[in-house]
C-alpha positions in Angstrom: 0.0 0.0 0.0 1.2 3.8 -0.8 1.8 5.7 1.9 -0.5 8.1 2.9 -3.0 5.9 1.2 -6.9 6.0 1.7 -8.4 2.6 2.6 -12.1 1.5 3.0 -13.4 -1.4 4.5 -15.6 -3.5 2.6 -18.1 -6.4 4.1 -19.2 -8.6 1.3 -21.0 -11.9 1.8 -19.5 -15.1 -1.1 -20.7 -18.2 -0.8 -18.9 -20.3 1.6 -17.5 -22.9 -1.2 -15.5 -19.6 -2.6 -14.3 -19.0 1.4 -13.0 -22.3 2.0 -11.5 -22.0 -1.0 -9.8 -18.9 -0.4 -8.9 -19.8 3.4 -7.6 -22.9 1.6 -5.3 -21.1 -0.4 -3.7 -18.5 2.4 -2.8 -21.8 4.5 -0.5 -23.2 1.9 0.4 -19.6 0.5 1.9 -17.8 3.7 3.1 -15.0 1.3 -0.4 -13.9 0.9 -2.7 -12.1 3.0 -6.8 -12.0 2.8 -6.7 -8.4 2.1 -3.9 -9.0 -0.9 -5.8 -11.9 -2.8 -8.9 -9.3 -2.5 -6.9 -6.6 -3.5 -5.1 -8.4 -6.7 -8.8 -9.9 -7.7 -10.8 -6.8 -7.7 -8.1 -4.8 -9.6 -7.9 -7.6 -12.0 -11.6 -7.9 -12.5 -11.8 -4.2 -13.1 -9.1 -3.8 -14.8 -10.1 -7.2 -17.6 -13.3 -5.3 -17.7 -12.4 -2.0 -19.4 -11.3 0.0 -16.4 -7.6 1.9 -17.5 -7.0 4.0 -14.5 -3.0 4.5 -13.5 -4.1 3.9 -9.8 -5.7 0.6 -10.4 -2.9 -0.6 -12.6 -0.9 0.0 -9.6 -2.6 -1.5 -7.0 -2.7 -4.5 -9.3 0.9 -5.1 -9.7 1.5 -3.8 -6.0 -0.8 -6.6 -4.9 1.4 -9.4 -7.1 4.9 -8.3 -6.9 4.6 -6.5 -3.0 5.5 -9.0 -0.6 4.8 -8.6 3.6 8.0 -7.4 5.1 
């Protein structure tokens, strides 16, 4: 995340199939964080879907190539 960057919380309900899934995935992938997959799926989503914004881009690649120090 940029510094001095905004962040918004965001409760979603998914079916609980997709959060097994997901809490699957984080316990063999210790790189990766809840809030990162989240991150790097909604910016791909938008960004597969016609969105070209610089700060999405970012956020995107950020979310792939940022790891936890």
């Amino acid at each position: 995340m940029t510094p001095g960057a905004v962040t918004v919380s965001l409760m979603v309900e998914i079916p609980e199939d997709l959060y097994t899934s997901i809490q699957d995935y984080l316990k063999t992938h210790e790189m990766w964080s809840q809030e990162r997959m989240m991150q790097a799926a909604l910016s791909l989503f938008l960004l597969q879907n016609g969105v070209n914004h610089p700060r999405v881009n970012s956020l995107y690649l950020d979310s792939l190539f940022s790891y936890p120090a």
